[in-house]
C-alpha positions in Angstrom: 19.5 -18.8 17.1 17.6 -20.8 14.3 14.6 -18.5 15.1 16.9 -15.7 13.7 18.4 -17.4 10.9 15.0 -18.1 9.7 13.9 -14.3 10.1 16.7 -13.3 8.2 16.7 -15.7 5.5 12.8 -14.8 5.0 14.1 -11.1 4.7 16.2 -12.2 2.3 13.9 -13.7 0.2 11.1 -10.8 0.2 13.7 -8.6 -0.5 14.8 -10.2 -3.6 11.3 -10.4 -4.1 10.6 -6.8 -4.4 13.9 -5.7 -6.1 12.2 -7.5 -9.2 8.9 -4.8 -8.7 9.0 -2.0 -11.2 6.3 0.8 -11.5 3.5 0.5 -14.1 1.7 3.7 -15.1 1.9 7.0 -13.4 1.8 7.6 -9.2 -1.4 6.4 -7.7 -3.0 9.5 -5.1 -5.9 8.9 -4.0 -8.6 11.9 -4.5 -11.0 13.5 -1.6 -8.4 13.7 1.0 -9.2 16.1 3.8 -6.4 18.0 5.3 -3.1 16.2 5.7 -3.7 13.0 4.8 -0.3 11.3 5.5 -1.3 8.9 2.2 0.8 5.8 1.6 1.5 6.0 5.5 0.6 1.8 5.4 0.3 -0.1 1.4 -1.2 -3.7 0.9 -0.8 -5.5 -2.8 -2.9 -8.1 -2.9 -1.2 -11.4 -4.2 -2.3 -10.7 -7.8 -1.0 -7.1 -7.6 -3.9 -5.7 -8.9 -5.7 -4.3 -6.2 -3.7 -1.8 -4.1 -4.7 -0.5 -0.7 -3.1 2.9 0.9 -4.1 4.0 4.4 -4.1 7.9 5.6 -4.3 7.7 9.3 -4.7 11.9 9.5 -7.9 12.2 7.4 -10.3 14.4 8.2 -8.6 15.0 12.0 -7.4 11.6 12.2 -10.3 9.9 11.6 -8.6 8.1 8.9 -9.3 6.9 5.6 -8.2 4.0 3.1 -7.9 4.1 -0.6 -8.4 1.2 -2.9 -6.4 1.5 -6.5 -7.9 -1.7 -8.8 -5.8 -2.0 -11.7 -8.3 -3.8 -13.8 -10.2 -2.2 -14.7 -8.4 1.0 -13.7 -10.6 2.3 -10.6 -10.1 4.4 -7.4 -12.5 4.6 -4.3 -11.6 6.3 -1.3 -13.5 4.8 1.9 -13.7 6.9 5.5 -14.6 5.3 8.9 
């Protein structure tokens, strides 16, 4: 039962956490997607919040693909296994 209290106050937090996020600048979308993507299907923010990185597991016939979004300064790359 404490394991649970614990799990839900740590939801708790993060969500009051990210209710203080707001959007800066316009959408990110990553660029040389082949076919259906599925972009933003997983999203890491580093601790900074200045790198983002998105993961499209259908790339290119579900091979899969990950693009990086680095806010300073503003840069995209899109990397493929």
């Amino acid at each position: 039962m404490r394991r649970l209290a614990l799990v839900a106050a740590a939801l708790l937090s993060s969500h009051a956490a990210l209710a203080q996020l707001a959007q800066q600048g316009p959408k990110l979308t990553g660029t040389g997607a082949v076919g259906s993507a599925q972009q933003g299907t997983s999203v890491s923010l580093s601790a900074t919040a200045n790198t983002a990185i998105t993961g499209g597991p259908l790339d290119k016939g579900f091979a899969g693909a990950i693009w990086v979004f680095d806010a300073i300064p503003p840069r995209r790359h899109a990397i493929r296994r």
